[in-house]
C-alpha beads as a LAMMPS data file, in Angstrom:
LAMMPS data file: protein, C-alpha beads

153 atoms
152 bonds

1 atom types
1 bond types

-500.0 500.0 xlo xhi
-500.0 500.0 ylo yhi
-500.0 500.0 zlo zhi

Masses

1 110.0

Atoms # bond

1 1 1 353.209 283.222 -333.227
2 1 1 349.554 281.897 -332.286
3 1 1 349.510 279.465 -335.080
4 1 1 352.477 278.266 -334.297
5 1 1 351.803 277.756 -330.088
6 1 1 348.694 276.624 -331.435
7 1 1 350.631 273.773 -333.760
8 1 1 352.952 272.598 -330.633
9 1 1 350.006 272.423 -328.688
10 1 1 348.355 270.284 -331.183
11 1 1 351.149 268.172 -331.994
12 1 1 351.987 267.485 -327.763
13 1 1 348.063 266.441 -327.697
14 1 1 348.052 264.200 -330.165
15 1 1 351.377 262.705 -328.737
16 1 1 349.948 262.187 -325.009
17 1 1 346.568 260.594 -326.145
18 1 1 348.249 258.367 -328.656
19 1 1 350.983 257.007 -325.686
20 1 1 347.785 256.633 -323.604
21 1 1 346.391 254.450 -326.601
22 1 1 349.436 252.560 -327.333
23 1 1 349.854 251.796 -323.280
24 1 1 346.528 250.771 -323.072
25 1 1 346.290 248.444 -326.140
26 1 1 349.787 247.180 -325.189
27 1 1 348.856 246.466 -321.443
28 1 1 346.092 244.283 -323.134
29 1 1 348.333 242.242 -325.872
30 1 1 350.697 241.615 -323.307
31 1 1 348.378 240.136 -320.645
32 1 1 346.888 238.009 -322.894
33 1 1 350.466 237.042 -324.453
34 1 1 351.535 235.808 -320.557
35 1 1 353.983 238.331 -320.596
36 1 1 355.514 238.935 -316.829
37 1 1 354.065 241.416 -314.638
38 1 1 357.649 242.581 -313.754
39 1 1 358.131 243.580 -317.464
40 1 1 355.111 245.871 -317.809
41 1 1 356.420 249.092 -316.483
42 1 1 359.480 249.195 -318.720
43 1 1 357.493 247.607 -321.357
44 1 1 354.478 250.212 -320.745
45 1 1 357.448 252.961 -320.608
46 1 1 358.642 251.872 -323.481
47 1 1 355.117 252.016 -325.579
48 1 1 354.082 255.484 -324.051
49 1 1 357.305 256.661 -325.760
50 1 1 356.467 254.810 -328.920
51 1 1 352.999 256.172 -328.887
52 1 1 353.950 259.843 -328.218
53 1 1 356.719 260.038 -330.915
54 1 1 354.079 258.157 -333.593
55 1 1 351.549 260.710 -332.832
56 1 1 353.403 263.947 -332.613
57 1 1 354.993 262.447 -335.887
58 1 1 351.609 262.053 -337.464
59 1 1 350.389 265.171 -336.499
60 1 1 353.405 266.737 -337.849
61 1 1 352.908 265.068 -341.077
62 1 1 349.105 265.974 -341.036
63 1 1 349.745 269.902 -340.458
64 1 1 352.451 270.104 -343.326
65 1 1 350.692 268.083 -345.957
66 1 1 347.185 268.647 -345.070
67 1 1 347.184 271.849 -343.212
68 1 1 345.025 274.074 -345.663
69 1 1 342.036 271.342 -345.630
70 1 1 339.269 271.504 -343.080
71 1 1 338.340 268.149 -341.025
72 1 1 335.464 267.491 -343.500
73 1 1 337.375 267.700 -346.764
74 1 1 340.289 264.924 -345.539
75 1 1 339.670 261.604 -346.095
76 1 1 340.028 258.782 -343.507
77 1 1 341.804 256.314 -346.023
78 1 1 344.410 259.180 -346.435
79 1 1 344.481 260.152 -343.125
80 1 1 344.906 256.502 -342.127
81 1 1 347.704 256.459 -345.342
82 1 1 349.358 259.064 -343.437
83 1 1 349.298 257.525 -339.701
84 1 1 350.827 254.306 -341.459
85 1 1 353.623 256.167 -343.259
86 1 1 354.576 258.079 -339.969
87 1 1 354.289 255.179 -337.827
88 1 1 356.440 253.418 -340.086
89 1 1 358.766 256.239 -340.134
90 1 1 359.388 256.110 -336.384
91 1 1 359.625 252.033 -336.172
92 1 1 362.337 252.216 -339.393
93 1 1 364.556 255.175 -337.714
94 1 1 364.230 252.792 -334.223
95 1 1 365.180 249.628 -336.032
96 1 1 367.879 251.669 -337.760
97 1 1 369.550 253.317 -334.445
98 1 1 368.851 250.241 -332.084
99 1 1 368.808 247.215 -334.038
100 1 1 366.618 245.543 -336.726
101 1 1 362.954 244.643 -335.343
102 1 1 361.000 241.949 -336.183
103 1 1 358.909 242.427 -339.365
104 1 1 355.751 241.809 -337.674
105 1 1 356.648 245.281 -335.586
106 1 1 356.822 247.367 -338.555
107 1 1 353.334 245.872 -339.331
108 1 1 351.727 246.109 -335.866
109 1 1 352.767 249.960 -335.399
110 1 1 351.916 250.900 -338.973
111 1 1 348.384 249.854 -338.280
112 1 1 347.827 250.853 -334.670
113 1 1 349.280 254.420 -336.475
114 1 1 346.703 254.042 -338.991
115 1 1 343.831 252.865 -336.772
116 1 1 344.748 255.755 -334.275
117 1 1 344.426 258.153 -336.818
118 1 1 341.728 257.951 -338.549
119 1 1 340.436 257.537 -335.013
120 1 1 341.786 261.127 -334.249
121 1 1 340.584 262.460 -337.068
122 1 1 337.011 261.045 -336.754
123 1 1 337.236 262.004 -332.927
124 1 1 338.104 265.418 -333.675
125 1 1 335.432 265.808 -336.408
126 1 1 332.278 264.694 -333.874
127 1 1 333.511 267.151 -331.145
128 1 1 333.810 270.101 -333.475
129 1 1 330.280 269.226 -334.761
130 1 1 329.239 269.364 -331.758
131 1 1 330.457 272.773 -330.879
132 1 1 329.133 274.554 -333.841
133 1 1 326.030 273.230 -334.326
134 1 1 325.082 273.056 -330.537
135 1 1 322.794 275.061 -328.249
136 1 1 323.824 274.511 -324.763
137 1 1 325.412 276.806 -322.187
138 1 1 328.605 275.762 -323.026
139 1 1 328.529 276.800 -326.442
140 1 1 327.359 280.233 -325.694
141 1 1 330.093 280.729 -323.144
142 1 1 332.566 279.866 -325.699
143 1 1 331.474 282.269 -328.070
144 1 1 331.415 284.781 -324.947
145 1 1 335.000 284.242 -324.003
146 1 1 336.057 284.239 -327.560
147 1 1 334.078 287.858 -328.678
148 1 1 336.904 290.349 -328.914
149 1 1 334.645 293.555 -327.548
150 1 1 334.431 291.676 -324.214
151 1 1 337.642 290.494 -323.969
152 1 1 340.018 292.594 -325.392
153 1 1 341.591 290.532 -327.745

Bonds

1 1 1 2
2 1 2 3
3 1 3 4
4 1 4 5
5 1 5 6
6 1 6 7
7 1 7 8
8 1 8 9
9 1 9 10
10 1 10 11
11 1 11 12
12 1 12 13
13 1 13 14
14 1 14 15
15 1 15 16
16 1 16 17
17 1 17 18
18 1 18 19
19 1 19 20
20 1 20 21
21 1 21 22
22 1 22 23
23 1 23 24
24 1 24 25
25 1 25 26
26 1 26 27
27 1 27 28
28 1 28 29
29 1 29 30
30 1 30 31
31 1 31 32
32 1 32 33
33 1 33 34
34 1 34 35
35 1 35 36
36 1 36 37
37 1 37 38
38 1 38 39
39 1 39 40
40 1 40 41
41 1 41 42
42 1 42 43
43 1 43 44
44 1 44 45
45 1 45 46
46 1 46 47
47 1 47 48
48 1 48 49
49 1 49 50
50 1 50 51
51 1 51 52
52 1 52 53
53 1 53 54
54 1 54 55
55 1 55 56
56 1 56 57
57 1 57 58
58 1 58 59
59 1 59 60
60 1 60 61
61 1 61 62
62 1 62 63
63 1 63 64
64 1 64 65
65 1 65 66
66 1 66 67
67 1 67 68
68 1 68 69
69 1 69 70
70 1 70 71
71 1 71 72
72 1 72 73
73 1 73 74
74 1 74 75
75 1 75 76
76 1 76 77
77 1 77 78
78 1 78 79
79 1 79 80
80 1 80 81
81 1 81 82
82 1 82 83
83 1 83 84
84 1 84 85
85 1 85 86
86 1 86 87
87 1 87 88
88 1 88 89
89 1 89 90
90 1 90 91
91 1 91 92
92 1 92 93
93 1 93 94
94 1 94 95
95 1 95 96
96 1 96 97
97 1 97 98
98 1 98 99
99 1 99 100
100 1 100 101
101 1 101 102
102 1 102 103
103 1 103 104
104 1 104 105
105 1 105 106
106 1 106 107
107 1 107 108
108 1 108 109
109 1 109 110
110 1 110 111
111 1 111 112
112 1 112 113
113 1 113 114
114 1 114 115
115 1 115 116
116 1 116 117
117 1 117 118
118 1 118 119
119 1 119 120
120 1 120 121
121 1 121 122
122 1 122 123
123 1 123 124
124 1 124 125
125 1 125 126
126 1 126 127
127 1 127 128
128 1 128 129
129 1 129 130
130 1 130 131
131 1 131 132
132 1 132 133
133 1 133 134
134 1 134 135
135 1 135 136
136 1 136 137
137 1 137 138
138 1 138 139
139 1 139 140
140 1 140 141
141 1 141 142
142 1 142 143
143 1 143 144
144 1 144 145
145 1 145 146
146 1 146 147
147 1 147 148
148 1 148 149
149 1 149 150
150 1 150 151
151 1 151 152
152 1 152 153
């Protein structure tokens, strides 16, 4: 049941940073584009959605197809194959249910996906290098909260 709680957990994380992403590059494309202030929060709304269903999508894919392999052994050109394919997945079921986009939307999500996640992925790799090869106090506390005898777990 851990894994599993753990693989949610994972999968809402990746969601929220990736509709903070996509609002944040968005915010920027429109206000260069002259789009309307008026428009932004639905448009904003409409791109955190985006973002959170591409990334819990990707990080769906990622776990089920990748989910034996350690950070170091995946590859960023697969990892950004994979971010493409789901974010293409979620524009093609949108266009399906709500009308066909633009082809240049298909394009632009694919690659933020892909950009995003080999961004993720690179992220995630520098932090947890960080952690295990580090000598701070924070390290030490982590392996202090995590040390069954003292915990109970």
């Amino acid at each position: 049941m851990k894994g599993f709680l753990r693989l949610i957990r994972g999968i809402i994380g990746t969601g929220l940073t990736w509709a903070a992403g996509f609002v944040g590059i968005s915010v920027v494309r429109f206000a260069l584009f002259g789009v309307p202030w008026e428009a932004f929060p639905e448009l904003a709304t409409q791109r955190a959605i985006l973002g959170f269903v591409t990334g819990g999508t990707f990080a769906g894919i990622l776990s089920l197809t990748e989910g034996r392999r350690t950070l170091e052994d995946l590859s960023l050109r697969r990892i950004a194959l994979w971010g493409a394919v789901g974010g293409f997945l979620i524009t093609s079921g949108l266009g399906f249910f709500y009308g066909l986009a633009p082809w240049w939307f298909f394009v632009e999500i694919s690659l933020l996906s892909a950009g995003f996640s080999s961004g993720s992925v690179a992220i995630a790799r520098r932090s947890d290098t960080k952690l295990i090869e580090g000598e701070g106090e924070s390290v030490r506390s982590l392996e202090e909260e995590t040390d069954p005898e003292r915990t109970g777990f």
